[in-house]
Steps between C-alpha positions, in 0.01 A plus 500: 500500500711674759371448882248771601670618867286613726604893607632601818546842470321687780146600451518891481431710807109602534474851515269718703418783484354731790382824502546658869224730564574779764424427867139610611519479861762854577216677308203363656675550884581893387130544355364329838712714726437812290137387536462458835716873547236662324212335711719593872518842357167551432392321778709721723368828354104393518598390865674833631307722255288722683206337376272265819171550656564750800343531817462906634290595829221752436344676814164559525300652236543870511803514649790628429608191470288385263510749248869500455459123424207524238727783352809292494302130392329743206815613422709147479238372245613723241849549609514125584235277321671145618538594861159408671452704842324293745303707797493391833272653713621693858345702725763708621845572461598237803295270260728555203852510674386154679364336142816596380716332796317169462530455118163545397551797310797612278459912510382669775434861615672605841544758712868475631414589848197228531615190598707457145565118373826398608489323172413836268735656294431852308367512145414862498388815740157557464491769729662731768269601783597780746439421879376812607422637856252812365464765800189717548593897391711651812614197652710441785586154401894512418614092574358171500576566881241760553205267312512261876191571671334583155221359266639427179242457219516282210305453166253223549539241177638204416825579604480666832618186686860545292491857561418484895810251463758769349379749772611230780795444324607917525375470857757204576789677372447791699422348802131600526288198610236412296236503762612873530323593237145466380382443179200545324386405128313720336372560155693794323216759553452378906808538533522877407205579694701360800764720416302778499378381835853461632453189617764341283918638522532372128444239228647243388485400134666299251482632161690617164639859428231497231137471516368275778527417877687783628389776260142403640576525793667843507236680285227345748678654823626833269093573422389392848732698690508793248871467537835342392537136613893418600698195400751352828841457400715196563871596520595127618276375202820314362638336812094370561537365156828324554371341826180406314549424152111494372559889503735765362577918534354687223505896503142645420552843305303789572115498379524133442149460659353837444631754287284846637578547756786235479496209717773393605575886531929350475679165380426252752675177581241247584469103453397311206413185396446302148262291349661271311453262210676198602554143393637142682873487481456163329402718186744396229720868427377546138099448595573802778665723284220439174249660782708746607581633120149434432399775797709724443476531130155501501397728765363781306248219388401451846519794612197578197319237660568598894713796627592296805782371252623833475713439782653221415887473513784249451682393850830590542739210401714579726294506771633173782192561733446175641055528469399485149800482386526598074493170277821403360384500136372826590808656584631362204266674254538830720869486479599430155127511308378281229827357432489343841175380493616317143765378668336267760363372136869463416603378824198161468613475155844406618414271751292337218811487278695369818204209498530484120867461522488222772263345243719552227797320720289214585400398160828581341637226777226313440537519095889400547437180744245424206715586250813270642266189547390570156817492405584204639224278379583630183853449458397135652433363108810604391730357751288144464548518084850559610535218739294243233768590264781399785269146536439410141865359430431302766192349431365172429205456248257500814646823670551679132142471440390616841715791438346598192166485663662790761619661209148564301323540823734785612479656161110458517497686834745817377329557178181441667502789696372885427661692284568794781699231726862492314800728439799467280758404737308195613329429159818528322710272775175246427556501116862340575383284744245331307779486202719323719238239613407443190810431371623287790179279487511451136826420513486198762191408301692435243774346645295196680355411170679175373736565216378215232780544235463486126203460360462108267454564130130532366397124318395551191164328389470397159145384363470180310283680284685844430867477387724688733558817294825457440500165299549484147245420254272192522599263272238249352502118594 
């Protein structure tokens, strides 16, 4: 038979196949940046939202304080259900301007000639109150000058102190010493029997063109005296208030206090000063302009509930007076409206982006350092398949077989992974490497096995028992 050769043709190439999968990580980084941009932005709006637990003064009960706050806290639930208004407690006007200086309140009520905080900025103008001189019927009185040697009377109450202040205050700027001229504090009925007595040159009271203060006083004197009480002008009223900024000029119209007979009989130029709604400066701009819209908007509600809110007004935005000066986000809303006060809304939102787009940067650097080690350890297989391939020519039996053990182990590790890990490139550059190992290994296999020639003929056994099958026919003995 001919020799059986052994082959030595080379063992076909293994093939592999690998199905890259697309690359998780990009998507998860973009889902965790858009993520956490959702959360900033929502975080920023339910932080600068005007939405918080608010601290407001409230004078004593009764006052006029007072009711303007349980009007305006009434009010806010409705108009306002998440913003919880906190009361704190004051006695007096002093007591809410100094609350508000030292932080422990957030909204006060202030009178801009009392000691304001230097701290206070304007929400609103609760009121404008007249500071009026009223002159007994026939008076000689025609200055502040001719009041020296005088008695002055002033409404007894709770703020007489403030008032006897503003009269010292006209005094100083005229060069009348207040030591000049006495003072008395009377309740509104005394003090129109004193005018009837004479014993007073005029009164001094505090008051809105509207029912109050000053109307009480002038009807008190007008029945007393049987005559028509007189209002002193104040030409200079507008240099005083430039020299002291707590007050301003207004011009009283005729019949302002009294209509029949009318009192003031002629417009009169007198001094004036607010009461003001203010806040801290520290109030975020959106917060102050929420309050602001919300008094403004909804003053017809509390005017229903009080009519001391029917004088309520919006400061002037414009207005640079250095005490109680208006908020920022005030002026805002004043000067270009609701699309103003959306803006500051617009204007957190794209600091929020700014932080979101930071974010976004970060990760994104972060995702590509990632990404290039990744890539890296990756390709790593691939270049070692490549370099056993290089080795396996070279190899004795002891090296080829330690090289085979890389071989499967590195194989092991790639197709051991998760399916989201690979992409075509690299799984495709893999396929040829492992191709190229294998050849290379089973090709030095091959060649250190010992080549052992032609095979020796099979023997052929032949029973002593069983003719071989080819013999002829048995013949007998």
């Amino acid at each position: 038979m001919a020799p059986d050769a052994r082959s030595t043709s080379p063992a076909p190439e293994t093939a592999v196949t690998v199905v890259p999968q697309p690359r998780r990580w990009g998507r998860l980084a973009l889902v965790v940046v858009l993520l956490l941009g959702v959360a900033a932005v929502f975080a920023v709006a339910h932080f600068w939202s005007p939405h918080a637990n608010l601290r407001i003064t409230t004078g004593p009960p009764g006052s006029t304080a007072h009711r303007f706050i349980t009007a305006f806290v009434s009010v806010s639930k409705v108009q306002h259900p998440r913003v919880n208004l906190e009361l704190v407690q004051v006695s007096d006007l002093a007591g809410s301007a100094k609350a508000l200086e030292e932080g422990r309140t957030d909204l006060a009520i202030v009178r801009s000639d009392a000691a304001p905080p230097a701290n206070a900025q304007t929400i609103v103008i609760l009121r404008r109150d007249v500071v009026a001189f009223v002159l007994p019927p026939h008076s000689h009185v025609s200055s502040i000058a001719n009041l020296a040697g005088k008695t002055i009377g002033i409404p007894s109450g709770p703020l007489q102190a403030s008032n006897a202040q503003v009269l010292d205050t006209v005094l100083s700027y005229f060069d009348v010493p207040a030591k000049d001229v006495s003072r008395t504090f009377l309740s509104v009925d005394e003090l129109a029997k004193a005018v009837q007595q004479k014993k007073l040159a005029a009164v001094l009271t505090v008051g809105p063109m509207a029912p109050g203060e000053v109307v009480d006083v002038v009807a008190a004197i007008a029945r007393a005296t049987k005559g028509t009480p007189g209002i002193l002008g104040l030409d200079e009223a507008e240099t005083i208030g430039k020299r002291f900024p707590g007050f301003e000029s207004i011009d009283v119209p005729a019949g302002a206090f009294r209509a029949r007979p009318a009192t003031p009989s002629d417009t009169v130029t007198t001094l004036a000063v607010t009461y003001r709604f203010a806040a801290s400066e520290l109030m975020p701009n959106v917060v102050a302009a929420a309050i602001a819209r919300s008094i403004l908007t909804t003053k017809a509600k509390l005017v229903a509930i009080t009519p001391l809110a029917n004088q309520i007004e919006a400061p002037d935005p414009d207005d640079k007076s250095p005490i109680l000066p208006v908020h920022p986000g005030v002026a805002a809303y004043l000067s270009n409206g609701d699309q103003s006060f959306f803006d500051q809304f617009q204007q957190y939102f794209y600091v929020g982006g700014l932080v979101v787009s930071l974010a976004g940067s970060f990760f994104a650097a972060a995702s590509a350092r990632w990404n290039r080690r990744r890539s890296e350890a990756d390709w790593r297989p691939i270049k070692r398949l490549v370099e056993i391939a290089d080795a396996a020519p070279r190899a004795d039996g002891t090296e080829i077989a330690a090289l085979e053990s890389e071989f499967h182990q590195l194989v092991s590790a790639v197709l051991g992974r998760s399916p989201g890990g690979g992409d075509t490139d690299r799984m495709s550059a893999f396929s040829t490497a492992l191709a190229h190992a294998r050849h290379a290994l089973d090709q030095r296999r091959a060649s250190l096995e010992p080549d052992t020639g032609s095979r020796p003929a099979p023997t052929l056994v032949v029973s002593q028992r069983t003719p071989p099958a080819s013999a002829g026919p048995v013949l007998p003995p």
